[in-house]
N, C-alpha and C positions, 0 to 999 in steps of 0.2 A: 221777712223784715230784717233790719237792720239792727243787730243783737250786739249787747257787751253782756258778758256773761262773768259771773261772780261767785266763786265757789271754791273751794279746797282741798277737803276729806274726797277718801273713795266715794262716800255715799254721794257725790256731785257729778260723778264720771260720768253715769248712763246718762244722766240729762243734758250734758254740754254733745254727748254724741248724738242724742236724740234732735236736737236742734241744728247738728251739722248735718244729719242724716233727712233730716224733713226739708233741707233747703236752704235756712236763714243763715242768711250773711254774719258771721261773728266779726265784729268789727277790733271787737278787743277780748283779751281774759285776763281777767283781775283775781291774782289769789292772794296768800300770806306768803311772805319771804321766805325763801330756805331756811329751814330750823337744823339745829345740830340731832344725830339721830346714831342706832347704831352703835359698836363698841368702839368704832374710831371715832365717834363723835366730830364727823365730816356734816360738811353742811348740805342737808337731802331737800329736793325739791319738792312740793306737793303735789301728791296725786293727779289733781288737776293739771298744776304745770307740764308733770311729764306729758301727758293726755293729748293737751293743748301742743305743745311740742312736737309729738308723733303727727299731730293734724296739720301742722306746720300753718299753727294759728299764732297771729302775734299775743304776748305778754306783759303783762305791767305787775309787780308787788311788790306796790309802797309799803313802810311801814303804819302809815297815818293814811286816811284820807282828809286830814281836816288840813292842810296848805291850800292855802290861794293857788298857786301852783299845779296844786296837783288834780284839784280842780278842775283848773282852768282843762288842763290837760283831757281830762275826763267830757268836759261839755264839749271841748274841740273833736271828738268823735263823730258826733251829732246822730248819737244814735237813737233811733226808733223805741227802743223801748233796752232796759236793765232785767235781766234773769236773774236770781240772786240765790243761792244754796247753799246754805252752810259754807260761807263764806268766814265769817270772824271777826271782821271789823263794824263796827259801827259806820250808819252811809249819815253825813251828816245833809241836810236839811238843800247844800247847793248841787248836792250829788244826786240825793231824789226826785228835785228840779232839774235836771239836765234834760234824762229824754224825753223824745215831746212824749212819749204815751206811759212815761215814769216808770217805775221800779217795780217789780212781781217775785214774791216768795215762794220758795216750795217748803213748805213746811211738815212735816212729820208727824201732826196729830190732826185730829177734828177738832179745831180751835172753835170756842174760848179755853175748851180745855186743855194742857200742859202748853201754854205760852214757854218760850225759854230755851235754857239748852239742851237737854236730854230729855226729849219728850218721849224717843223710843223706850229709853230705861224706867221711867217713873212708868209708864203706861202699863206696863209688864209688873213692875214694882209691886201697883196698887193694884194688881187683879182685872185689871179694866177688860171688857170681851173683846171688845173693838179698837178699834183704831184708825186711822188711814191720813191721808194728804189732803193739805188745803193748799191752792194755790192763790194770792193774797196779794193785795196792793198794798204796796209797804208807806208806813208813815214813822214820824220818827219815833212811834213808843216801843215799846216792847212785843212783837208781832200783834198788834191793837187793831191792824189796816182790815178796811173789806174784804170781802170772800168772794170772790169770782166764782171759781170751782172745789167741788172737793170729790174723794173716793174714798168710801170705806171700805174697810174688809177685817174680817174676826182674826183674834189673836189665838191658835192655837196651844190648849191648855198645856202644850208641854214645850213651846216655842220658846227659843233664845232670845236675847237681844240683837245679836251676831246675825239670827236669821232671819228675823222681823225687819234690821236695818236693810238688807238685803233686798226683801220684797216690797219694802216703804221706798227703796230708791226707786226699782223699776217701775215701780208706780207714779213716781216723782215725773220721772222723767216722761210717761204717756201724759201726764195730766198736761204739763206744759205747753208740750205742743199741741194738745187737744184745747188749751187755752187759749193760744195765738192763734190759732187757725179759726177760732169764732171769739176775736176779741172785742170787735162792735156787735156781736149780739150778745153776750155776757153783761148782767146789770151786777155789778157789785152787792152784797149784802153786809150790812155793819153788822158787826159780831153782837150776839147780845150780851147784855149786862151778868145775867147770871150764869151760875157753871163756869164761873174763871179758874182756873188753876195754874201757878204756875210750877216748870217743871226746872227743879234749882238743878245745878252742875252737878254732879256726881262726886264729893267727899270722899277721898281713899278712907276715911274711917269708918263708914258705911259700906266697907267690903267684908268685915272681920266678921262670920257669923255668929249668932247668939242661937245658940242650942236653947235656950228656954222660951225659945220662941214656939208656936202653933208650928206644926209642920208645913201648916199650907202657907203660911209667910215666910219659913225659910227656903222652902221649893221656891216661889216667886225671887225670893232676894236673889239667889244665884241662879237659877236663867235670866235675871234682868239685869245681872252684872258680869252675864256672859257675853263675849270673852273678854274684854276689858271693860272695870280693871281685874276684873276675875273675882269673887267675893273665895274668902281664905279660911282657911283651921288650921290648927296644929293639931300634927297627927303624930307622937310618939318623938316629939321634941322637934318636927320639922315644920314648916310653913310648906302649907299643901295650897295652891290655887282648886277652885272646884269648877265644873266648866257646865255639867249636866249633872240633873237627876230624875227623880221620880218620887211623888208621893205613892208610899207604900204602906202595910198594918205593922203593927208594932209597939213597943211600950216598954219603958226604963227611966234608968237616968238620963237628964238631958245632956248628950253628945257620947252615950255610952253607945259603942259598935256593938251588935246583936247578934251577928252572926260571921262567916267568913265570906260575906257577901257586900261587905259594906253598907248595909242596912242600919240608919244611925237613928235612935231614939231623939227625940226634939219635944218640949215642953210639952205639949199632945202630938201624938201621932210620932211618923217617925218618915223618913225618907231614905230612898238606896243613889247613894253616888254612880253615876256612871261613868262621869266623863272625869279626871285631877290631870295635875302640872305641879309635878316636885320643881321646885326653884333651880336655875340651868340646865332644865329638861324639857323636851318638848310635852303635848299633850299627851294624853292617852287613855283609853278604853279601859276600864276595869280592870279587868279581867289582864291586861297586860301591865297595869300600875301595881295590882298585885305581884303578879309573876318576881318583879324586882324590889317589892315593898309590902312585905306581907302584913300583915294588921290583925291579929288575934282578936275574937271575940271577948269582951270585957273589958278592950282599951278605952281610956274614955276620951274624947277629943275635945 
């Protein structure tokens, strides 16, 4: 088929490759403009873009879709059918009307549940088992469109965000093509009414952790704020990013360190840090964060 494809972030890559790789014509790629990035704060191109670049696929990213222009520009494709992935822009209304067989989403949760932008974080967030990809005929609401196909798959109970987006992409990107390749025998399904959730943007103030939380909700906040934006403590006057943990036994004050193991009491229960990030340091393992940052038993955090 004759594809424009619409996407941005890493988590869009394997599916613009998967669609170059199954055959379909990409007629065009549409991402977000270069943003400034980096300590030079040099304008970096998207993930995609570079992608699309190496593929020696042509480029388009406007800042707007909503010009006449650009538009116009857009329906002069005449393309078969819009892929669209974590893209960023809003596709207004002449843009979903372009190709003849219109616009299709890969989305990141088993919709109705977490409509929005961070469906992988809130999924993790709230505990959810499961999760997986809908692929979706787009409308102009808020992912509200029919369901063509979906895949699920369980969230392992000690899984990142980091790594969940990872295997939500390649998933992303099988369903796709397994969607265009049976796209007249696919009947759409309207999403039902109930079980809507949506899944809001991610608040850097919802990084900060609250030690008087359950353990089993502070374990979830920071795998599902891993690795960005990273959910954060201070640990002995510094700002610690947290990357991994483990629900572990234990009991004290909430954010008092337990042992020389980084084993940290939390409202009930208690959790052992595995993975931090001191501020212009890379990650690092335990066991090696100590080595250069040792942390006495009875610190409180």
């Amino acid at each position: 088929m004759k594809v424009v494809f619409m996407g941005t972030p890493d988590f869009s890559v394997p599916a613009l490759d998967a669609l170059v790789a199954a055959g379909h014509e990409i007629a065009c790629v549409y991402t977000q403009p270069p943003r400034p990035a980096g300590r030079g704060k040099k304008d970096r191109p998207s993930p995609v873009q570079v992608r699309a670049q190496a593929l020696g696929l042509p480029v388009r990213h406007p800042v707007s879709l909503k010009s006449a222009e650009v538009q116009a520009e857009f329906a002069a494709l005449r393309a078969e059918i819009a892929v669209v992935v974590a893209y960023g822009l809003i596709l207004p209304r002449a843009v979903l009307d372009a190709p003849a067989r219109g616009c299709l989403n890969i989305h990141a949760s088993l919709l109705p549940r977490w409509r929005g932008a961070a469906p992988i974080h809130r999924a993790i967030m709230a505990g959810d088992a499961e999760t997986g990809v809908c692929i979706m005929r787009m409308e102009e609401g808020l992912d509200t469109g029919p369901v063509l196909l979906c895949e699920a798959t369980p969230i392992d109970p000690a899984e990142t965000t980091g790594e969940l987006h990872d295997r939500l992409s390649a998933i992303g990107a099988r369903a796709i093509v397994a969607a265009l390749s049976r796209i007249d025998d696919l009947t759409p399904r309207p999403q039902p009414e109930a079980g809507v959730t949506y899944a809001a943007k991610i608040d850097k103030a919802e990084a900060h952790v609250d030690w008087t939380r359950p353990a089993a909700e502070v374990d979830r906040r920071i795998r599902g704020l891993s690795p960005f934006p990273g959910a954060w403590t201070e640990i002995q006057g510094e700002r610690v990013k947290l990357l991994a943990c483990r629900l572990t036994e234990g009991q004290g004050a909430p954010g008092e360190v337990l042992d020389d193991r980084l084993t940290i009491a939390c409202g009930t229960g208690a959790v052992g840090l595995l993975r931090l990030q001191r501020a212009g340091k890379g990650p690092q393992d335990r066991d090696e964060f100590l080595r250069g940052f040792p942390v006495p038993r009875g610190t409180q955090l």
